[in-house]
C-alpha positions as CSV (number, residue, x, y, z in Angstrom):
1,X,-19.5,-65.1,23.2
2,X,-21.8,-68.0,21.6
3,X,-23.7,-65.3,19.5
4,X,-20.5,-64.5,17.9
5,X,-19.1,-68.1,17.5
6,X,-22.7,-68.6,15.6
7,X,-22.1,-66.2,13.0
8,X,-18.5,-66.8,12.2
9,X,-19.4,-70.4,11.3
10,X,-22.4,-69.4,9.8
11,X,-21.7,-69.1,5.8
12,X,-24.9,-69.7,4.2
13,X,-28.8,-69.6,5.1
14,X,-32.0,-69.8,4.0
15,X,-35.1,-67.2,4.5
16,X,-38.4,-69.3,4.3
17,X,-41.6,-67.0,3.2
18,X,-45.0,-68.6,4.5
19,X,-48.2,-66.7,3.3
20,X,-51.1,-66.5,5.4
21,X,-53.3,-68.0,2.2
22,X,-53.4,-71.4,2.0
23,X,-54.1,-71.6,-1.2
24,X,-50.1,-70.4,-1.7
25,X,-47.1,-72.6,-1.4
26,X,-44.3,-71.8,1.2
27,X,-41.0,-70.2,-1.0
28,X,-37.5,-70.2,0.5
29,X,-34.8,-68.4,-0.8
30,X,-31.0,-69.4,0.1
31,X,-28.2,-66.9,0.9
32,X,-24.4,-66.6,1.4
33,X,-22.8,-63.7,3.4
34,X,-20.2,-63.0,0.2
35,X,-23.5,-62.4,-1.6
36,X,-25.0,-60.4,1.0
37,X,-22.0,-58.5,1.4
38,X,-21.4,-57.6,-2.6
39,X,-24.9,-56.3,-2.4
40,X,-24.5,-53.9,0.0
41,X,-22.2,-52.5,-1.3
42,X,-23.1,-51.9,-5.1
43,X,-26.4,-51.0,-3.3
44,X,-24.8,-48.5,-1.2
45,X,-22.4,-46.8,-4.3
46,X,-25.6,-46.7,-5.7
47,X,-27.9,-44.4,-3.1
48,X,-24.2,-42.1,-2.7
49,X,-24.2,-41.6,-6.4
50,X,-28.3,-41.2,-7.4
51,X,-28.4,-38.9,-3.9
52,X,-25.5,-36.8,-4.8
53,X,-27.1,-36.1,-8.6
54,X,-30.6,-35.7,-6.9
55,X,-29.2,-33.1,-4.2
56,X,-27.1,-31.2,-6.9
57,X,-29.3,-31.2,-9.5
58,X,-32.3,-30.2,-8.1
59,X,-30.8,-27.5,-6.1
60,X,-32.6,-29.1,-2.1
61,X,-28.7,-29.5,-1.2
62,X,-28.2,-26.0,-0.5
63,X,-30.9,-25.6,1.2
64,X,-31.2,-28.8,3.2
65,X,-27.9,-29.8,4.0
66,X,-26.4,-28.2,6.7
67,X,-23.4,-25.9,5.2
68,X,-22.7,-25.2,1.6
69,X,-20.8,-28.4,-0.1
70,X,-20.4,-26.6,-3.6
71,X,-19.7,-23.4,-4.3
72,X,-21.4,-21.5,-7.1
73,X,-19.3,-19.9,-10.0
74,X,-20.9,-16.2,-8.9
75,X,-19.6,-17.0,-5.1
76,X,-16.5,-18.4,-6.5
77,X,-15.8,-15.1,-8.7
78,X,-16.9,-13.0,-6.0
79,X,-14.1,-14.9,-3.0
80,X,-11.3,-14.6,-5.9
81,X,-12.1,-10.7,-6.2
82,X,-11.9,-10.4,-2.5
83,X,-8.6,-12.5,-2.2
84,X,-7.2,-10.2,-4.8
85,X,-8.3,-6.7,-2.7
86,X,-6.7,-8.3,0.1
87,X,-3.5,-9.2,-1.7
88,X,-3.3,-5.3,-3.1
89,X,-4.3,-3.9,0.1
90,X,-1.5,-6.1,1.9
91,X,1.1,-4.7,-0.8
92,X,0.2,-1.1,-0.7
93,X,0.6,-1.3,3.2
94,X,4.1,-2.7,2.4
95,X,5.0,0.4,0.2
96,X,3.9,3.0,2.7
97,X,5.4,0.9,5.3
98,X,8.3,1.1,3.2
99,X,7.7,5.3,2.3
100,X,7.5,5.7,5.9
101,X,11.1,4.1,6.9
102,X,12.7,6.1,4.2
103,X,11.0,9.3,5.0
104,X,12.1,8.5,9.2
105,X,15.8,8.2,7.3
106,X,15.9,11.0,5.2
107,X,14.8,13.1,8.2
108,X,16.7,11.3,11.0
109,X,20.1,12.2,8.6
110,X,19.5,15.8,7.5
111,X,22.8,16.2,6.7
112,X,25.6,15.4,3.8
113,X,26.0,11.7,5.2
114,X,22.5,11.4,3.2
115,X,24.4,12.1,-0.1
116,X,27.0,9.9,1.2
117,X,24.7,7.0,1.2
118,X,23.1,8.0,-2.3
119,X,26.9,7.7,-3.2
120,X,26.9,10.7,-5.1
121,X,30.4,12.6,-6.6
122,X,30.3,15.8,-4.2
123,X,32.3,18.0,-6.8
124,X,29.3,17.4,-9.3
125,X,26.9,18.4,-6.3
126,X,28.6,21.1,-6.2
127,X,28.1,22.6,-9.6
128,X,24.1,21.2,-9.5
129,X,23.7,23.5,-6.1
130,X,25.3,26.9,-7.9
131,X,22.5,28.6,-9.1
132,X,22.9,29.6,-12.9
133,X,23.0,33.0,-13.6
134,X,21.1,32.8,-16.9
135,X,18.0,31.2,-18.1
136,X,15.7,32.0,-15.1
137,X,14.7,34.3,-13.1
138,X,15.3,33.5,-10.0
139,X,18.9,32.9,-11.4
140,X,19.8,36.8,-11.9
141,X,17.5,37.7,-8.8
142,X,20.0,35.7,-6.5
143,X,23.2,36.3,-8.6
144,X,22.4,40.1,-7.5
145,X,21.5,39.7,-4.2
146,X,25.5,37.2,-3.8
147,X,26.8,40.6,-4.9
148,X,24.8,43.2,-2.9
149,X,25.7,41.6,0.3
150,X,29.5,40.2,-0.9
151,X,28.2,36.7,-0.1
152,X,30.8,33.6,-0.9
153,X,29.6,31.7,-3.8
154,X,29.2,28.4,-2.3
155,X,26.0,30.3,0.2
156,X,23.1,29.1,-0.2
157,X,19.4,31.0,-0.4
158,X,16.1,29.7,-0.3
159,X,13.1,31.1,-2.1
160,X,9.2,31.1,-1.9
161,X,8.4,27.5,-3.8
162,X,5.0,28.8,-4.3
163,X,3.4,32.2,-4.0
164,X,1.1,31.5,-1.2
165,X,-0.6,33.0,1.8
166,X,1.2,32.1,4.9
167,X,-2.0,31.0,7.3
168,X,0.4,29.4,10.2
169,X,3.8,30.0,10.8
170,X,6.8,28.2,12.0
171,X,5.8,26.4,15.6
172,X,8.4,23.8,16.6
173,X,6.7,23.9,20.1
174,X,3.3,22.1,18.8
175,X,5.2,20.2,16.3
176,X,4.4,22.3,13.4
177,X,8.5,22.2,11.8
178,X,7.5,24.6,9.0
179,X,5.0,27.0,7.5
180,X,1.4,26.0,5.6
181,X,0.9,28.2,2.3
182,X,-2.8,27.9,1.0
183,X,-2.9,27.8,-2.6
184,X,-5.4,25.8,-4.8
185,X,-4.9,22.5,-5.9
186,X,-2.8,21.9,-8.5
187,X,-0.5,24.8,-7.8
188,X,3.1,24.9,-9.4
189,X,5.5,23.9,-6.5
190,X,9.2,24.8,-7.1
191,X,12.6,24.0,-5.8
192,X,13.9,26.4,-3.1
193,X,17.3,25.7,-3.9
194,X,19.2,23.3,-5.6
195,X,19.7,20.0,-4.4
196,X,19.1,16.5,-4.8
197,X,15.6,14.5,-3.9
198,X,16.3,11.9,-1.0
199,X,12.5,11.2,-0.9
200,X,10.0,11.3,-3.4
201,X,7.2,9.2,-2.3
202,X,3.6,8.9,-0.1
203,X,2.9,8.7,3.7
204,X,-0.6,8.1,5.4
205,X,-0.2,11.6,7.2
206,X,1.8,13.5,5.1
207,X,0.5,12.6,1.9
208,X,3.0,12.9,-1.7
209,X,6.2,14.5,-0.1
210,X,9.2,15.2,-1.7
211,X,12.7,16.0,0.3
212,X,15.5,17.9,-1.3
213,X,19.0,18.1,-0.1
214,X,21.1,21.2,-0.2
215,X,24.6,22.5,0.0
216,X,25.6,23.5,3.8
217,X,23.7,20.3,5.3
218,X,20.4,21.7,4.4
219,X,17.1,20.2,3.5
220,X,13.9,21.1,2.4
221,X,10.6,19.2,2.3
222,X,7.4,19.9,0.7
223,X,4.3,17.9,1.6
224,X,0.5,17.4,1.0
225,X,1.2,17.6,-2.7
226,X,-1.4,16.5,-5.4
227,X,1.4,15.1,-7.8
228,X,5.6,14.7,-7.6
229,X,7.4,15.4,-10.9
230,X,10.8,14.6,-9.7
231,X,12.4,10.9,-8.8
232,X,14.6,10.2,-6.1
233,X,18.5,10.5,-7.3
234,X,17.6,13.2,-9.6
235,X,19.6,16.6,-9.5
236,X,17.2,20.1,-9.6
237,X,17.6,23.6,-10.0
238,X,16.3,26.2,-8.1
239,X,13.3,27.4,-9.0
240,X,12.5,24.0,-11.3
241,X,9.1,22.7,-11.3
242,X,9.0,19.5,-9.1
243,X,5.5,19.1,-8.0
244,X,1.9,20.3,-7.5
245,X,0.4,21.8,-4.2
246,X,-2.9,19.4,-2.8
247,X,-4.5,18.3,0.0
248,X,-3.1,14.6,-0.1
249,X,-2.6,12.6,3.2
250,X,-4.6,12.8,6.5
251,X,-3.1,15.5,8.3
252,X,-4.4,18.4,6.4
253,X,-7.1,20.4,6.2
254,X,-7.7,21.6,3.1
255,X,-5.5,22.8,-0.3
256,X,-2.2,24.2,0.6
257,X,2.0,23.0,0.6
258,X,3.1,22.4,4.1
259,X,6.9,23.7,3.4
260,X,9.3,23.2,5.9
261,X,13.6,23.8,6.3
262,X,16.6,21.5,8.2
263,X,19.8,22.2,8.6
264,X,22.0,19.9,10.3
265,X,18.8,17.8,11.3
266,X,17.0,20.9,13.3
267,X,13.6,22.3,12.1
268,X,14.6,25.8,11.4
269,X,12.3,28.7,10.8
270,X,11.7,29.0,6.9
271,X,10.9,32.6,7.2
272,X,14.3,33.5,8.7
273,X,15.9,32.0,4.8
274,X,13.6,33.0,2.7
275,X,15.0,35.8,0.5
276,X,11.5,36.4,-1.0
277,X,9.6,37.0,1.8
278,X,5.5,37.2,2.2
């Protein structure tokens, strides 16, 4: 086009100011496009730069520009402390993901093949299950009831691990594998036999649970407790301390140990073990 042919051969002009008074001289002032060019630019740096300064400054960015271009240090702080809640709540929801997959494991075994897999010498179970006949209680209670009935030595009993009121029984039929003894919080809770924990850990329903596992391909599990004393891997005896009774987890409704029996990987009624019976 011609318009365009002007202005690529056009390298210099000249602008020509009149004034209306005659009085006043005519002024013309010559240009080149390099020194047009070189001034917009530098004038244009300019503007960006004494804009920017005015905007920040001042404080009119925020709240005439649309969106926020700078962040504050209180907003800053405040999206750091979130990011770090939602990197904690990401972990935690790993743990009990993790709790919950050993738990389904312990249970799902319920047998010796779990102290297989802990790799555990089975004559040195042995000698943690036996009951010792001195230093406890318990100890000389069951050591007289092996010889009342001529039981073998290797059977295994089961006692009471807290002294509770029994306010629901056994009930495999509405999934309820065990029995619920109300105590208060905090109450001692103590080995039913001797075994070795499986599980010592939390679940969303179940709260801190801890799993032992017994001679005979027995287990017993005791949930909703306020604190676990014992690891997993660790070796008890009966009638140890290895927890307190609380109301932990969502499936409870108030204060009590939520004690349950497997053998074999069956629920089986705890009442029907228990040689202390309430």
């Amino acid at each position: 086009m011609p318009i365009f042919k002007y202005f690529k051969n056009l390298k210099s002009f000249s602008i020509i100011i009149v004034p209306d008074d005659a009085s006043h001289e005519a002024k013309s002032k010559k240009f080149t496009l390099i020194r047009i060019f070189t001034f917009t630019i530098i004038y244009s740096i300019f503007t960006a730069v004494l804009g920017y300064y005015f905007f920040n400054i001042t404080g009119i960015g925020k709240k005439v520009l649309p969106g926020n271009y700078s962040q504050s240090k209180e907003t800053i702080e405040e999206m750091e402390e979130l990011n770090g809640k939602v990197i904690f709540l990401a972990k935690e929801l790993q743990l009990l993901k993790s709790a919950n997959q050993k738990l389904k494991y312990a249970m799902a075994l319920g047998d010796s093949t779990l102290i297989d897999s802990f790799k555990v010498n089975s004559d040195t179970l042995q000698k943690l299950y036996k009951t010792p006949k001195e230093g406890t209680v318990f100890g000389s209670l069951i050591s007289f009831v092996k010889n009342l009935f001529s039981q073998q030595e290797n059977t295994i009993f089961f006692i009471l691990p807290v002294n509770g009121y029994i306010s629901r029984g056994f009930d495999p039929d509405r999934s309820h594998f065990g029995i619920d003894l109300v105590v208060k919080d905090g109450t001692p809770v103590y080995a039913s036999a001797g075994g070795f924990v499986v599980f010592s850990g939390y679940t969303n329903n179940f709260g801190h649970i801890i799993i032992l596992s017994h001679s005979d391909d027995y287990l017993s599990v005791y949930k909703h407790c306020s604190v676990i004393l014992k690891k997993e891997r660790e070796f008890v005896k009966q009638g140890e301390l290895i927890a307190q009774s609380g109301n932990s987890g969502l499936a409870t409704t108030g204060p009590h140990l939520h004690f349950e029996i497997w053998h074999n990987g069956k629920p089986v009624d705890p009442e029907t073990l228990l040689i202390i019976n309430k």
